[in-house]
KEVO-39555 format. One record per residue (C-alpha): residue in three letters; chain; x, y, z. Coordinates in Angstrom, 3 decimals, decimal comma. Each point is the difference from the previous one (the first is absolute). Layout:
+-----+----+----------+----------+----------+
:  aa : ch :        u :        v :        w :
+-----+----+----------+----------+----------+
: Ala :  A :        X :        Y :        Z :
...
+-----+----+----------+----------+----------+
//
This chain:
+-----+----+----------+----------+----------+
:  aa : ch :        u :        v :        w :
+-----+----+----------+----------+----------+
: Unk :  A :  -17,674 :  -21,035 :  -11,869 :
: Unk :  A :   -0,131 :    3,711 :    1,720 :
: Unk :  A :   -3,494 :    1,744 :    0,779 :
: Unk :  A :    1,303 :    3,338 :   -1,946 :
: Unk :  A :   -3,942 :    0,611 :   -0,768 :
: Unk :  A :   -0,261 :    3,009 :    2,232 :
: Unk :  A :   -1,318 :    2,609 :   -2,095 :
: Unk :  A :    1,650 :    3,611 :    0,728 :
: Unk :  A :   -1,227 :    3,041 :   -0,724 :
: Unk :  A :    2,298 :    3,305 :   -0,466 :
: Unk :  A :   -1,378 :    3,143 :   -0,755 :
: Unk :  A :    2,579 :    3,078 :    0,356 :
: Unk :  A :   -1,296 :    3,280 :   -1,541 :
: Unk :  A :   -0,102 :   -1,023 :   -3,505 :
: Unk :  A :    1,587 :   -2,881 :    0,361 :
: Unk :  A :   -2,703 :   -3,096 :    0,102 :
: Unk :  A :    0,464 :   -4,161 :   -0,536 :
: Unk :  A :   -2,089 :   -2,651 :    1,923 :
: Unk :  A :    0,803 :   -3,673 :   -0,727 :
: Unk :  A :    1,642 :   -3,075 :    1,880 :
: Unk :  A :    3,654 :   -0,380 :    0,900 :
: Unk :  A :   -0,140 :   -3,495 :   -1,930 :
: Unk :  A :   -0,205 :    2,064 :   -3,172 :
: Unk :  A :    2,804 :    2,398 :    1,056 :
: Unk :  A :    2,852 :   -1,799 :    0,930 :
: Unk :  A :   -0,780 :   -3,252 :   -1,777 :
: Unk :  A :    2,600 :   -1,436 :   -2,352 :
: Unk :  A :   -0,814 :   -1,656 :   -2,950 :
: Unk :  A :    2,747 :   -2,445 :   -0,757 :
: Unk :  A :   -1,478 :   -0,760 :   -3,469 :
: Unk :  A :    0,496 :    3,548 :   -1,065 :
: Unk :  A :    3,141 :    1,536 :    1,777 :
: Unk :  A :   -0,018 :    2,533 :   -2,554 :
: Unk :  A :   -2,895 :    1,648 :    0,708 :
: Unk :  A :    0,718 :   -0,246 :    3,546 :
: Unk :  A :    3,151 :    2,125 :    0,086 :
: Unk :  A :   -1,895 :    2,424 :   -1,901 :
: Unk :  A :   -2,587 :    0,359 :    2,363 :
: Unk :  A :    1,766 :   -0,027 :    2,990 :
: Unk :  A :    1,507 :    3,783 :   -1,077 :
: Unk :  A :   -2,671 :    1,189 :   -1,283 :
: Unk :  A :   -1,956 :   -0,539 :    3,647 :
: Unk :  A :    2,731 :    0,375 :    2,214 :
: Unk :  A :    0,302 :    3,424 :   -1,617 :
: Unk :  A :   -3,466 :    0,574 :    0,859 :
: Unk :  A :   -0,100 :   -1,194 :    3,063 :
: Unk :  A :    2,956 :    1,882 :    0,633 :
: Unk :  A :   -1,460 :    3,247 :   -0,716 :
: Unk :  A :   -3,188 :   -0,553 :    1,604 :
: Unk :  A :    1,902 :   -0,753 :    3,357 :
: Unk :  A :    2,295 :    3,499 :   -0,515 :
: Unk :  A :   -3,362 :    2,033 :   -0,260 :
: Unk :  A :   -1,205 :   -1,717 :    2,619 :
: Unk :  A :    2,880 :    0,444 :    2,325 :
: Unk :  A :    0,237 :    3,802 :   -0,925 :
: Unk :  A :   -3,815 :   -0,156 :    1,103 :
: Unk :  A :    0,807 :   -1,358 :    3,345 :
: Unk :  A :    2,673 :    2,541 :    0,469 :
: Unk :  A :   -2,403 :    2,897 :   -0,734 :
: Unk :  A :   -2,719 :   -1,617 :    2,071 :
: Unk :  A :    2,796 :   -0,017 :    2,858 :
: Unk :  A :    0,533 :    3,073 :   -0,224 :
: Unk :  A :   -3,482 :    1,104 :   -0,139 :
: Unk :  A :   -0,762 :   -2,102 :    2,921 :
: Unk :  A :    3,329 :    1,836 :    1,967 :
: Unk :  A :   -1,553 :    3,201 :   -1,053 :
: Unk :  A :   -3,902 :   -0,795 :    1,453 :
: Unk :  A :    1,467 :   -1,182 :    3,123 :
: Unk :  A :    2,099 :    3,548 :    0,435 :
: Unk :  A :   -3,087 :    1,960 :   -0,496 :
: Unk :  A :   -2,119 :   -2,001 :    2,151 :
: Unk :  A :    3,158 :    0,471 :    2,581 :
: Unk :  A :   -0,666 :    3,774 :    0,019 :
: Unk :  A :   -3,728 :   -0,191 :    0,047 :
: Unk :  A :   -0,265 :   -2,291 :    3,154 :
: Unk :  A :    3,323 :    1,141 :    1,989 :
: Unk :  A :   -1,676 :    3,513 :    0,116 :
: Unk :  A :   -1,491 :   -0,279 :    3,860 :
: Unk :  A :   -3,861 :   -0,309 :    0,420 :
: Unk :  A :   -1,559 :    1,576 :    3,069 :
: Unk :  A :    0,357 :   -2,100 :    2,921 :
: Unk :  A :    1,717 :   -2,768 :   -1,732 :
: Unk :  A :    3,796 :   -1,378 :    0,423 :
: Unk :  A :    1,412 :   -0,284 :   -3,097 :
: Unk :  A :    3,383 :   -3,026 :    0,335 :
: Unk :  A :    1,257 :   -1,994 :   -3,219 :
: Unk :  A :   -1,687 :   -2,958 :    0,199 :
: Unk :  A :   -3,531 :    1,888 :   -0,298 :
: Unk :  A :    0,878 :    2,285 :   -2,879 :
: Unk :  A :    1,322 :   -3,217 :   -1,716 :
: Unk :  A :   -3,151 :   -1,862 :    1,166 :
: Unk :  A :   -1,894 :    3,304 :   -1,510 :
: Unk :  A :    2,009 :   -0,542 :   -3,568 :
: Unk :  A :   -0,553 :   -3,962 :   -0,237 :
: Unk :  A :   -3,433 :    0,257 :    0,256 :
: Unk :  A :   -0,590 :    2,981 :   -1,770 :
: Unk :  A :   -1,859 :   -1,329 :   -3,524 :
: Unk :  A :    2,153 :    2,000 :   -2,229 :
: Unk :  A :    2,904 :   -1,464 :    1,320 :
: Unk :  A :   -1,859 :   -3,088 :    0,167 :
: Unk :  A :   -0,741 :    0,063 :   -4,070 :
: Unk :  A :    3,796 :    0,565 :   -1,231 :
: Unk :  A :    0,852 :   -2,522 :    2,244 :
: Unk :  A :   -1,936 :   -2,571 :   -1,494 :
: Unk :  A :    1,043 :    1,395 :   -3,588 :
: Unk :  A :    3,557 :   -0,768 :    1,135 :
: Unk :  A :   -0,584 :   -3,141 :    1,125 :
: Unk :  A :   -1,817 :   -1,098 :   -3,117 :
: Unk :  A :    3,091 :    1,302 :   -2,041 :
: Unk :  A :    2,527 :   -1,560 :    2,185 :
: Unk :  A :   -1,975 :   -3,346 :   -0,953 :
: Unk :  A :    0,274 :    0,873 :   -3,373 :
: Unk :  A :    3,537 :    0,175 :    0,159 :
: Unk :  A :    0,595 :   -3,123 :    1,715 :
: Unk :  A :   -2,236 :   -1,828 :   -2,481 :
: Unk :  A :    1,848 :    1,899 :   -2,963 :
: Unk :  A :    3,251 :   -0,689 :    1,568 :
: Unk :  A :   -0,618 :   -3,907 :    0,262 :
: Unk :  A :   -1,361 :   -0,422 :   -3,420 :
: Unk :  A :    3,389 :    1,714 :   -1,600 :
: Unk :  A :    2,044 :   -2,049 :    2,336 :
: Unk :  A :   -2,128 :   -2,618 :   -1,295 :
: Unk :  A :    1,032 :    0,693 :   -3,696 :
: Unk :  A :    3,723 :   -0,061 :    0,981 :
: Unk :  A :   -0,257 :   -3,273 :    1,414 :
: Unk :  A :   -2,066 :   -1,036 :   -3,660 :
: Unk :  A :    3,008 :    1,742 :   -2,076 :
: Unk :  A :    2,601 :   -2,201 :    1,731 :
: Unk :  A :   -2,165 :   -3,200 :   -0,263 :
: Unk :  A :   -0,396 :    1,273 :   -3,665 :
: Unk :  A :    3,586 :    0,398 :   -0,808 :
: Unk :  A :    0,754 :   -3,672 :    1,842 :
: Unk :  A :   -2,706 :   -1,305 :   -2,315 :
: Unk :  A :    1,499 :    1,738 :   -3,302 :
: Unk :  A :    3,480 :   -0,927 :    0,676 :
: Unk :  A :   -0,705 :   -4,233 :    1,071 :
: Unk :  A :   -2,540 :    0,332 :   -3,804 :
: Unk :  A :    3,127 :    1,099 :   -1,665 :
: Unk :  A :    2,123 :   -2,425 :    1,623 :
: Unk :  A :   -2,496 :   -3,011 :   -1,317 :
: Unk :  A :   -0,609 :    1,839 :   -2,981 :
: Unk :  A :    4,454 :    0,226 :   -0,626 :
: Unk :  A :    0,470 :   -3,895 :    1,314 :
: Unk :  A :   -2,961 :   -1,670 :   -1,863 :
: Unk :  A :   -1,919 :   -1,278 :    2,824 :
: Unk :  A :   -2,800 :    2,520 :   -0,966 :
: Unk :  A :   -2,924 :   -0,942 :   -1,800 :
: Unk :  A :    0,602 :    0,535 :   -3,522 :
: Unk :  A :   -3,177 :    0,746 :   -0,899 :
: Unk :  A :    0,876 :    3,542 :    2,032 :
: Unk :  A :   -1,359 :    2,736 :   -3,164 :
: Unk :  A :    3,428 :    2,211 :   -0,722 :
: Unk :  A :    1,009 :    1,010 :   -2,825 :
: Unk :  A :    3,691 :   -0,661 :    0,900 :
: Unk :  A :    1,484 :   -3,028 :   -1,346 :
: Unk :  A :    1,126 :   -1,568 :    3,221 :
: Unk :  A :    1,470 :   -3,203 :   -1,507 :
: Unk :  A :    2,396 :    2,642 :   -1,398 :
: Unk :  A :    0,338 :    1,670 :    3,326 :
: Unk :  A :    0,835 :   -3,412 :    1,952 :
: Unk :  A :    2,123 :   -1,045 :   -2,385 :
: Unk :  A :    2,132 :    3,607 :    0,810 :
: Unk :  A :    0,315 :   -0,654 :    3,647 :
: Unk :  A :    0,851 :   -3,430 :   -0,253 :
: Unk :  A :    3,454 :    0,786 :   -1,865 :
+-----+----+----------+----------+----------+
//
């Protein structure tokens, strides 16, 4: 068995869920119905979430692009006595708390991607496991080595008897 207990929490504008990756992407084989169901309904979600939170990243990038062009005026105007050279105006920027404050923004939203972006590739991998499970249930279900005792409410004596002739 796979440690998938690691509890994630996701929290983009108005979007908000906190719970475990177990209860995400784990298929229940007794009830592949509900399954497929689910699996739209949160890769949709998920799906969305990571858009808004990609668009966020973009405007934070931007943002961040436009702090650091300011702060490039502000500190490449020369100070009495003092050489100004690249490499201290850029020193001047990085450490400059402004700058310092979208940068961490960005870097908490570029996490948020990449955790956004692995859970929805996560879901793709669950739909194809998902359709692999559907089709090998309909396969026992069609050739009678399925448990009869399977609740349908298609007659599948009826249905094997079809794709036997």
């Amino acid at each position: 068995m796979y440690n998938l207990e690691a509890k994630i929490k996701i929290e983009v504008e108005d979007f908000k869920w906190e719970g475990e990756l177990k209860a995400l992407l784990w298929i229940d084989v007794d009830n592949l119905e509900k399954t497929l169901v689910s699996q739209a309904a949160w890769t949709a979600w998920f799906c969305v979430v990571l858009g808004k939170a990609s668009s966020l990243l973009k405007a934070k990038d931007y943002e961040m692009d436009k702090k650091y062009s300011e702060l490039y005026l502000r500190y490449a105007q020369p100070v009495a006595g003092e050489r100004i050279t690249e490499a201290t105006i850029k020193s001047k920027i990085l450490v400059d708390n402004e700058y310092i404050k979208i940068q961490n923004e960005f870097n908490q939203l570029s996490e948020k991607v990449s955790v956004l972006s692995g859970i929805v590739k996560g879901f793709e991998h669950r739909k194809d496991m998902v359709v692999q499970l559907s089709a090998l249930q309909r396969r026992e279900l069609l050739s009678g080595s399925y448990d009869d005792s399977f609740k349908t409410s298609v007659d599948l004596n009826k249905i094997r008897g079809a794709n036997k002739a």
